[in-house]
C-alpha positions in Angstrom: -10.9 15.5 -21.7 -11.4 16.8 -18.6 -8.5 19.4 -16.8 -8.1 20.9 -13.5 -8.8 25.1 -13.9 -6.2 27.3 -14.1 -5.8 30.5 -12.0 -6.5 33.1 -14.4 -6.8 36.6 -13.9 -9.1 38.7 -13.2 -8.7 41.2 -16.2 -9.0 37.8 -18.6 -12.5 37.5 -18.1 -13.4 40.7 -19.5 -10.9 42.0 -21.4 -10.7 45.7 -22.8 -12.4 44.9 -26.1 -15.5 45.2 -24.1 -15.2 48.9 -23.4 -17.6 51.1 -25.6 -16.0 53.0 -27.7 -16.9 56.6 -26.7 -15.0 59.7 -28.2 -14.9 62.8 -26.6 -14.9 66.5 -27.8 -12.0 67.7 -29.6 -10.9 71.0 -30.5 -12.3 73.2 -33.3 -10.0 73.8 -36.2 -10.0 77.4 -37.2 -11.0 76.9 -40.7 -12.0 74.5 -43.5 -8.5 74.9 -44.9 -6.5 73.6 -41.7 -9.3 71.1 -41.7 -8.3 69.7 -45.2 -4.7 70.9 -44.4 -5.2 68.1 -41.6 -6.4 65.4 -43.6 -4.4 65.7 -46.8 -0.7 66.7 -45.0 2.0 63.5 -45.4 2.0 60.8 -43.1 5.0 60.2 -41.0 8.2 59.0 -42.6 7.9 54.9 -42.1 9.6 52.3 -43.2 8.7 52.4 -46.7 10.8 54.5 -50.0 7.8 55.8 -51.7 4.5 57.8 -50.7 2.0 57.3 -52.9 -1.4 58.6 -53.3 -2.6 55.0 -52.0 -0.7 55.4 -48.6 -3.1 58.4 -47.8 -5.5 57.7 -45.4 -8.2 59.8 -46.4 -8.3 59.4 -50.0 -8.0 62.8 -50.9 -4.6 62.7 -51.8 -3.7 63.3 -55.7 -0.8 63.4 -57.7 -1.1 66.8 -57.6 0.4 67.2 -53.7 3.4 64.8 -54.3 7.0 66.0 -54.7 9.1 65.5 -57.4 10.6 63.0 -56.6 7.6 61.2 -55.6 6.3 61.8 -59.1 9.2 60.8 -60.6 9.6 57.1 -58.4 6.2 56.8 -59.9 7.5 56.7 -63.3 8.8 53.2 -62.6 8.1 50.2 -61.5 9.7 49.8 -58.0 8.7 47.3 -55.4 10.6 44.9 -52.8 10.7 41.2 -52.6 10.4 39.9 -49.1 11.9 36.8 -49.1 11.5 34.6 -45.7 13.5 31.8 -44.9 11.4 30.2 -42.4 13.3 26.9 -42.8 16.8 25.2 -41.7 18.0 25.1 -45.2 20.3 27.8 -46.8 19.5 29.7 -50.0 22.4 30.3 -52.2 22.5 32.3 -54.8 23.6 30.4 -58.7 22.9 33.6 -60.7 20.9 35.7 -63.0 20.6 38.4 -65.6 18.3 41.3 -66.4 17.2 43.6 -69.6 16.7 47.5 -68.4 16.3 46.7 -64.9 18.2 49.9 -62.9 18.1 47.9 -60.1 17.7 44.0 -59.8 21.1 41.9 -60.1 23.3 43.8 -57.0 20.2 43.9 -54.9 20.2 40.0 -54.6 22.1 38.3 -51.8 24.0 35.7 -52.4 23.1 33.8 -49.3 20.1 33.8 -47.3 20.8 32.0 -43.9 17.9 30.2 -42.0 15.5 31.3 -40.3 16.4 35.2 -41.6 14.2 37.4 -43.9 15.9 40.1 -46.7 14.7 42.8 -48.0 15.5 42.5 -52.4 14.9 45.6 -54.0 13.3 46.2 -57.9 13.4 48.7 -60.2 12.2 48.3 -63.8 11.8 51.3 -66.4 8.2 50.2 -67.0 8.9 48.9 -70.8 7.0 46.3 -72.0 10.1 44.4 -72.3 11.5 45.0 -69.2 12.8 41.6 -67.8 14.8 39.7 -65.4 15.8 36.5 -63.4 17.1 35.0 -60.3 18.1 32.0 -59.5 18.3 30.2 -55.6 19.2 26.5 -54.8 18.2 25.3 -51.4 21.7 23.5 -51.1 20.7 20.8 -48.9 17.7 19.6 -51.0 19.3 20.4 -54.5 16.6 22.5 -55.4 16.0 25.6 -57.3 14.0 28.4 -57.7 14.2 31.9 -59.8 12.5 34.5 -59.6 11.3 36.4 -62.6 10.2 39.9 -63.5 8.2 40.6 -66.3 7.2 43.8 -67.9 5.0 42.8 -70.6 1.7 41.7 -68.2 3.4 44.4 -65.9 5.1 44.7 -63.5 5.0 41.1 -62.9 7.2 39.4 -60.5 7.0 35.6 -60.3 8.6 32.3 -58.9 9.2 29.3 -60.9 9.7 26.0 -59.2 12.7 25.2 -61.6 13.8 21.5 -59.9 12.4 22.2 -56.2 9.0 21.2 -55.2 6.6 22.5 -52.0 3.3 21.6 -50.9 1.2 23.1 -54.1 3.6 24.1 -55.6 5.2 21.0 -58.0 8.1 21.5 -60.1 7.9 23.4 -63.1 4.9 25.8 -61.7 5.0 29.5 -61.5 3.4 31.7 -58.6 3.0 35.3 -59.4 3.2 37.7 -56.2 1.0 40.6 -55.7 2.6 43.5 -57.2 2.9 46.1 -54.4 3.9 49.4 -55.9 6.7 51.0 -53.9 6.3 48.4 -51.0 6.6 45.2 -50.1 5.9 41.8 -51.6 6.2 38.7 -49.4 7.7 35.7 -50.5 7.8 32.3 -47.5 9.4 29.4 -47.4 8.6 27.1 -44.0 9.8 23.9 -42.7 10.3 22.4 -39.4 14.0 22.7 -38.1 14.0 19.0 -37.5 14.0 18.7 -41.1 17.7 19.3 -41.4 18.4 16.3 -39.3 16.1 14.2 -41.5 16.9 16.0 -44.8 17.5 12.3 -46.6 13.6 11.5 -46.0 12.0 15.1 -46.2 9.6 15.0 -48.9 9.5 19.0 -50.0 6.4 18.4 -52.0 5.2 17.1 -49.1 6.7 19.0 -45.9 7.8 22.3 -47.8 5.3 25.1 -46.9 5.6 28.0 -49.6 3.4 31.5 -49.7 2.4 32.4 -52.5 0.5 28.9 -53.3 -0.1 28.0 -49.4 -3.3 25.9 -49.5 -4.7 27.8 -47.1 -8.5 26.5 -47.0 -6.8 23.5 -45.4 -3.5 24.7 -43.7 -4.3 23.4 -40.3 -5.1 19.7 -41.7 -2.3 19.9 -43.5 -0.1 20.5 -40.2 -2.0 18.5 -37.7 1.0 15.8 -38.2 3.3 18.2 -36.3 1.2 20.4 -34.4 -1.1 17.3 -32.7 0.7 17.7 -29.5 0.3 21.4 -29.0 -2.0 23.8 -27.4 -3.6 27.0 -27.9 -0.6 28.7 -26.4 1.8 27.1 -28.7 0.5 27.8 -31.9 -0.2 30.7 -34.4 -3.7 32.0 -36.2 -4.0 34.3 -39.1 -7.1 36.7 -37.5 -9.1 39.3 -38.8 -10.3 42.7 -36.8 -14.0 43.4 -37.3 -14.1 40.9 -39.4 -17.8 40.9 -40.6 -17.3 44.8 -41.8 -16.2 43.5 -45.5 -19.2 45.3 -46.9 -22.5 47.7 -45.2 -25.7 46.8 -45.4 -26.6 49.9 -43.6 -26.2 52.7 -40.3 -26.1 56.1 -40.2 -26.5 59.0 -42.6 -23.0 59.9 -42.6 -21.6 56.2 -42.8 -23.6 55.2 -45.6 -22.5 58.5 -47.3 -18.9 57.1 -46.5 -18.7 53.6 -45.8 -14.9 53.3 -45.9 -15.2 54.6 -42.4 -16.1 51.7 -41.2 -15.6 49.0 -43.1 -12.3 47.2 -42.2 -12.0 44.6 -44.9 -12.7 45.2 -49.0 -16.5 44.4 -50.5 -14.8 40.1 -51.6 -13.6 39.4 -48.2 -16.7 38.3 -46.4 -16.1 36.2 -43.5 -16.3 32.8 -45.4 -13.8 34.3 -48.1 -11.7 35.3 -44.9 -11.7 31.3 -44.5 -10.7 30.2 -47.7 -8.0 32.7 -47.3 -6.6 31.3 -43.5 -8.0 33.1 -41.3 -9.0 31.4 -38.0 -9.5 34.1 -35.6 -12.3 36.1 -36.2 -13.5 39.2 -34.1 -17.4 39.6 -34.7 -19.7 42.4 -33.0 -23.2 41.8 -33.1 -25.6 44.4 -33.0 -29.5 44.3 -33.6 -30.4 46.6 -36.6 -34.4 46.8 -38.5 -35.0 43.6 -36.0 -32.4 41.5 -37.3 -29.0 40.2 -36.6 -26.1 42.1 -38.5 -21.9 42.4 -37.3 -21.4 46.5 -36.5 -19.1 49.0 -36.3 -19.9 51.8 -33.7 -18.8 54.7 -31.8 -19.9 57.2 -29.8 -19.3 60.7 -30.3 -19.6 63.1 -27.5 -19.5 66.6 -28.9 -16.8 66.0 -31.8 -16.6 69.7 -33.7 -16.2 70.0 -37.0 -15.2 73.4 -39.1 -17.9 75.6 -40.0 -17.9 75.0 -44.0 -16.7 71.8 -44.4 -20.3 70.5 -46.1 -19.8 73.0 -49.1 -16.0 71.6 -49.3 -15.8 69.8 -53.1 -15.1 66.2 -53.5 -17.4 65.0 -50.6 -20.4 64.5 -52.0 -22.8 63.0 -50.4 -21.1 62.5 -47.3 -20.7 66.8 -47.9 -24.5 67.5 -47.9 -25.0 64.7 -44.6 -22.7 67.0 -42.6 -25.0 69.9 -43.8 -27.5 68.2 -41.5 -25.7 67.7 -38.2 -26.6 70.1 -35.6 -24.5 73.2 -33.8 -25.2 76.2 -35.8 -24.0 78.0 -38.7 -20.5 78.3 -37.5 -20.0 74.7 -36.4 -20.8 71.1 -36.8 -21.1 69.1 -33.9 -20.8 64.7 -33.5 -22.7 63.8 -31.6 -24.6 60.1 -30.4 -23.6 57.3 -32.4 -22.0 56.8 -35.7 -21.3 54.0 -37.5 -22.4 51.0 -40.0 -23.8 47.0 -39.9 -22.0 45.2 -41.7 -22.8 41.3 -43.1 -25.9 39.0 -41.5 -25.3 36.8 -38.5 -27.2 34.2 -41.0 -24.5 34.9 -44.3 -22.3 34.2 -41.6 -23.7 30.9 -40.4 -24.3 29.6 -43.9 -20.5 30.7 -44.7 -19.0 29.0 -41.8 -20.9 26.2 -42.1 -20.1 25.4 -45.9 -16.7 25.7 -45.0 -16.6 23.3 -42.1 -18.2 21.0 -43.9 -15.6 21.3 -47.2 -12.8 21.5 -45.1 -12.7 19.3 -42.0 -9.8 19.5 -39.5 -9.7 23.5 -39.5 -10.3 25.0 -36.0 -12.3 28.4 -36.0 -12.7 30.8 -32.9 -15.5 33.5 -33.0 -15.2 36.0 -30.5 -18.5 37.9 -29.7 -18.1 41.5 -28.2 -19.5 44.7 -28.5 -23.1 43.7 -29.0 -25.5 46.8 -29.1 -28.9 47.7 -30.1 -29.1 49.8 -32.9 -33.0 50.1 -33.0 -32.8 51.1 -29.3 -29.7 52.8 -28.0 -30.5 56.2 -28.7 -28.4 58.5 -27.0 -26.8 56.2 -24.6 -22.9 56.1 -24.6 -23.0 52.4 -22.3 -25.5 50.7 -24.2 -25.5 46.7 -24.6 -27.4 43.9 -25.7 -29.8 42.4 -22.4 -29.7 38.9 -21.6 -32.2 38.2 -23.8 -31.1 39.5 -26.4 -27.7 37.8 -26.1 -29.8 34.5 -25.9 -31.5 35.0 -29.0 -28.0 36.0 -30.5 -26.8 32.7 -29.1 -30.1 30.2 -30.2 -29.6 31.6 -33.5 -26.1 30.3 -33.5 -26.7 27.2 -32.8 -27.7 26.9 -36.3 -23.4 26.7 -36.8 -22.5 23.3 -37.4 -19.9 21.7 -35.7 -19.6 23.5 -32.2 -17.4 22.8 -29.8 -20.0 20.4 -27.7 -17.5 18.1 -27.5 -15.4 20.0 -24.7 -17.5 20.0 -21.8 -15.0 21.4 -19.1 -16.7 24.0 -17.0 -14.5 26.7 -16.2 -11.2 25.2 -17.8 -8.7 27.5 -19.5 -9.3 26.2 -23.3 -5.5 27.4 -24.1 -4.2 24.4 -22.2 -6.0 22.0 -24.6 -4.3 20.3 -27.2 -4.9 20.1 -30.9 -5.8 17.1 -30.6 -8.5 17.7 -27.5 -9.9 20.8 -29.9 -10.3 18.8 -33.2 -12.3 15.5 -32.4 -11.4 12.5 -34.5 -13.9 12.3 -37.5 -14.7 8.7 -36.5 -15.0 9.0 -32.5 -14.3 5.2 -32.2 -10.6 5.8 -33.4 -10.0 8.5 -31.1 -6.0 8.4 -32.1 -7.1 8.8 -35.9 -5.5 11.7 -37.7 -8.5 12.3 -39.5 -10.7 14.9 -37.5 -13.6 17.0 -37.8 -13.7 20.9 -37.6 -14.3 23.0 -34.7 -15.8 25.9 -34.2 -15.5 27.7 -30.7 -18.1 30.8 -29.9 -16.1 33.3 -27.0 -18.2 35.5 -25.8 -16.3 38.7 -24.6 -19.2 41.3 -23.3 -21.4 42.7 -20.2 -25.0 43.2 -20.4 -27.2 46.4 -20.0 -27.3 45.8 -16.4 -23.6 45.5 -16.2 -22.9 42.0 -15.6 -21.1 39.3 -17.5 -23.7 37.3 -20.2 -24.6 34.1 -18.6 -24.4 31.3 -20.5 -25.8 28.9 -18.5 -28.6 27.7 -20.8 -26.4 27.0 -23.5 -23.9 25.1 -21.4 -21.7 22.1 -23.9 -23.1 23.9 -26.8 -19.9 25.3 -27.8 -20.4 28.9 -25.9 -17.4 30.3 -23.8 -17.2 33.1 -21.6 -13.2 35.1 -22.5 -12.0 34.1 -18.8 -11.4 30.1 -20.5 -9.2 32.0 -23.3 -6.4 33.7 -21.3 -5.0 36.1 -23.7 -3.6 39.5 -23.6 -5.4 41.5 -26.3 -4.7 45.4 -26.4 -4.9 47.7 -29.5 -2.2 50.6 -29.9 -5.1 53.0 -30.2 -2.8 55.0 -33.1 -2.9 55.9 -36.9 1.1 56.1 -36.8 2.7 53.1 -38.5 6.0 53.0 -36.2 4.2 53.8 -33.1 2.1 50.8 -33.3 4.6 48.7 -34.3 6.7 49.9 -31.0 3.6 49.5 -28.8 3.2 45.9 -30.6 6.2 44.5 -30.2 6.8 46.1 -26.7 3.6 44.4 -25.1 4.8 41.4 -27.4 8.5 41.3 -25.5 6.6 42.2 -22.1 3.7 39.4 -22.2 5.2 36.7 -24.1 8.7 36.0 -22.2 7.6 32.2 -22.7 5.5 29.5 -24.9 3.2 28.8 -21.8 2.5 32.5 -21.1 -0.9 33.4 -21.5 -2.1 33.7 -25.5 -0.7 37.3 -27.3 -2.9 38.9 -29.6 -0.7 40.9 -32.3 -3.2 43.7 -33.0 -1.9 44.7 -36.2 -4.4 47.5 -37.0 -4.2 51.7 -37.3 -7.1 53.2 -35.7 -8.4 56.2 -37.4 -7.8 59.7 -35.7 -11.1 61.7 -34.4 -10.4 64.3 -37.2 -10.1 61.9 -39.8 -12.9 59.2 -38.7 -15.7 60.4 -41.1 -13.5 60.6 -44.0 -11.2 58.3 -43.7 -10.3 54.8 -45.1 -9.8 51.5 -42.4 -9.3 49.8 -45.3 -6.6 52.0 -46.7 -4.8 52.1 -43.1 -4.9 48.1 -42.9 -3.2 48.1 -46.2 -0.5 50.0 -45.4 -0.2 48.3 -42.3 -0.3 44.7 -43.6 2.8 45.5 -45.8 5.4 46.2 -43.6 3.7 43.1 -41.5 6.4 40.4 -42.6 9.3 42.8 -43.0 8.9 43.9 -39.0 7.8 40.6 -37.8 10.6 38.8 -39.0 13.1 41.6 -38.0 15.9 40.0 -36.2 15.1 39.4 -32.4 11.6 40.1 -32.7 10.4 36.7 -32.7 12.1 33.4 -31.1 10.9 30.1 -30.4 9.4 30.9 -27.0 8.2 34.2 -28.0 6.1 34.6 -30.7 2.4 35.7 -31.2 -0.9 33.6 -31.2 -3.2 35.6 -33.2 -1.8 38.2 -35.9 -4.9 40.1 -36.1 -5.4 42.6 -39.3 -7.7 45.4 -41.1 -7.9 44.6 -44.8 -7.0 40.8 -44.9 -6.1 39.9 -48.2 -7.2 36.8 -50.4 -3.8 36.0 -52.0 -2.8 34.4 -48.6 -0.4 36.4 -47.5 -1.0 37.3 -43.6 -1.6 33.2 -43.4 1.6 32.7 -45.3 3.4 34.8 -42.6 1.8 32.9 -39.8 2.2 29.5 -41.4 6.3 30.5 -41.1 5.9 30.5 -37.4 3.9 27.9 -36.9 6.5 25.9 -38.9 9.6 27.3 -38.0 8.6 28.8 -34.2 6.1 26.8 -32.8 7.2 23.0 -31.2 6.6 19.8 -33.4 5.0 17.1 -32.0 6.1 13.4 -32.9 4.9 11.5 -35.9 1.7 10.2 -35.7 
């Protein structure tokens, strides 16, 4: 399908992803002690009840600098269910009853409206026979639900399908939910609001979406039905920052003596494993290292200071000993060049994708490319990049990735106009109006050159290869380790960029980025946690979202495996996003 080009703006075709990150010099602290005073002190008050040791950063918080209360909420078992009604139906509470629960049966609504999202606190004593239950009907499909807790495998908190069914999840089935100590727990139901008006045919084991149990390997076939019609603009994708830093195969001294520093998703969650879980969106940084192709994580340092005595401070080992090393004299440490850690093989990557496409047709996949850098080669140069060449080698290797894009052949065109239906071909390209279609995979690439110009893709024109110009989308980072500041910086360029469902594309970037002081010793992995749990309770906050204003890629740090970033995203595509007619 061919379509005229759209004006796009300037600032589209390179947007400021491509910038090199490059640190400058910070001030000296006066002493180890304010140094670790730094790094160990409380994070801001939030939106969560509890600190715990796991919402510090820098993992060098211990029981030991908690208050007493802190220590004493940590003597029970107290989370939040997040329950999300992303749906036209109304939850009603029929009742329940609990067995030394302090909290549980006043912290229940009784009625949970559509298209809202409460916030169910639970308290157990942390006995073995702790229990409790709570039943829901979904009054206009007779229905019901109860949730259960469980201190025996404990805490447990679970949902049996009592007489309701959802897509995976048949009647008579229980889903347990990831026990998030202190925080929240995210619990989704989705359905189009047209099913209210077509409630004596809706099928829920059919039509009802439900997170936990959202078949998310296949989401997107499974909503091609009513998302056919819509383009880029209109719809929703679970994405992943950095996402080929799940594990480091290798970098500098001081990152390998630390690799939390850089790696932004846990050791499991590999790009394919990031599939299986939903994502679609995936932000990969290519850099050369030992001759081969690897995903990075970089940054220059320009003169960072570090307190004189922090390599003989105990507790950081090796990463102790590799500070010893750095330059600047006996009173001071200095940063500087670059830092940072390779992450999983362009290949592993390849051969993921590719078994996934292959196992799972009708999922779309975008790979943006940026931040390519030679790692055998860029020395002491703070605006390094990959040359042309090296960005065509990048690119002949990927053509090893099965089902590309060749199939969109529109030179120039602004992909975020192009339906579903245009992106996914049909699997049998004689029955163009088939429902059945093949994966797609679509390579952005989103850098400069070392001669400072944009890569050319010329040579590799239909083979699936994009330059960021054809993908209007806003895409700017917070730049902050403070929960609530990056939430208001979020939402702000959310409410300022997205008045409309034909604006250009909005990138949520959901992510904390590590202070200077904190970079070598820090956790992304920790910060993405922390972030990723207040994710559903402040996206669903009333007014935040509507059906002309919602986000297109909810990009995260530490994406998780039990599906629940897609499980958020699948609400809006379900309840947000437009519905297309029946094929």
């Amino acid at each position: 399908m061919l379509l005229p080009l759209k004006p796009l703006l300037a600032a589209l075709a390179l947007s400021s992803s491509t910038t090199v990150p490059v640190v400058a010099a910070a001030p000296l602290f006066d002493s180890v002690t304010t140094f670790l005073t730094h790094l160990t002190k409380p994070l801001p008050a939030q939106h969560l009840d509890l600190s715990t040791p796991g919402s510090d950063p820098t993992g060098l918080n211990t029981l030991s600098t908690l208050s007493s209360s802190a220590k004493a909420a940590l003597q029970k078992n107290q989370a939040y269910l997040l329950l999300i009604n992303a749906t036209p139906f109304t939850l009603r509470k029929t009742g329940g009853h609990s067995y030394q629960m302090p909290v549980w049966d006043n912290s229940f609504p009784d009625v949970v409206q559509p298209g809202s999202s409460v916030r169910v606190k639970i308290e157990a004593k942390t006995h073995k026979d702790d229990a409790a239950e709570m039943s829901y009907v979904v009054d206009e499909l007779k229905g019901e639900v109860e949730f259960q807790y469980r201190g025996r495998d404990g805490p447990v908190l679970q949902v049996e399908w009592k007489s309701l069914a959802a897509v995976n999840n048949p009647v008579g089935s229980v889903r347990r939910l990831e026990w998030h100590q202190g925080n929240n727990m995210p619990f989704v139901l989705s359905a189009a609001p047209s099913a209210m008006s077509q409630v004596s045919g809706f099928d829920p084991a059919q039509e009802l979406m439900a997170s936990p149990g959202l078949p998310t390997t296949g989401w997107m076939k499974q909503a091609y039905g009513r998302m056919h019609c819509l383009n880029l603009r209109e719809i929703s994708l679970p994405g992943t920052h950095n996402s080929g830093m799940s594990l480091l195969t290798g970098g500098t001294p001081l990152v390998k003596a630390r690799p939390e520093s850089v790696q932004c998703h846990s050791n499991q969650m590999t790009v394919g494993k990031q599939l299986e879980a939903g994502a679609r969106w995936f932000d990969v940084r290519p850099v050369i290292a030992g001759g081969k192709w690897a995903t990075g994580h970089y940054t220059f340092f320009d003169g960072i200071k570090l307190p004189s005595g922090l390599d003989k401070v105990p507790g950081l080992g090796d990463l102790a000993k590799e500070i010893g090393k750095l330059g600047g004299g006996d009173k001071e440490k200095v940063l500087d060049g670059w830092q940072g850690g390779n992450g999983q093989l362009v290949a592993d990557i390849v051969r993921e994708v590719n078994e996934f496409t292959e196992k799972n047709p009708g999922e779309l996949v975008v790979i943006n490319l940026s931040h390519g850098f030679n790692t055998d080669t860029f020395s002491g140069n703070p605006t390094a990049h990959l040359t042309q060449q090296e960005w065509e080698n990048l690119m002949t290797q990927l053509l090893a990735v099965k089902n590309r894009a060749t199939h969109l052949t529109m030179p120039n065109a602004d992909l975020t106009y192009l339906k579903l239906s245009d992106l996914l071909p049909p699997s049998d390209p004689s029955k163009p109006n088939d429902p059945s279609r093949a994966a797609t995979v679509l390579f952005v690439v989103d850098d400069i050159t070392s001669d400072n110009k944009h890569v050319d893709l010329s040579k590799f024109a239909n083979q699936g290869f994009f330059f960021r110009g054809q993908l209007a989308i806003f895409d700017s980072y917070a730049n902050t380790n403070n929960l609530n500041n990056m939430i208001t910086d979020q939402f702000s360029k959310l409410q300022t960029h997205r008045t409309k469902a034909d604006d250009a594309m909005f990138l949520l970037s959901w992510t904390l980025t590590q202070p200077v002081e904190t970079m070598i010793t820090g956790s992304i992995v920790k910060y993405g946690v922390d972030a990723n749990r207040a994710l559903g309770e402040k996206l669903w906050a009333q007014g935040e979202m509507n059906g002309q204003r919602y986000p297109n890629v909810v990009s995260v740090d530490a994406f998780d495996g039990d599906g629940e970033v897609a499980g958020l995203v699948a609400g809006i595509n379900w309840w947000l996003a437009g519905e297309c007619p029946a094929l």
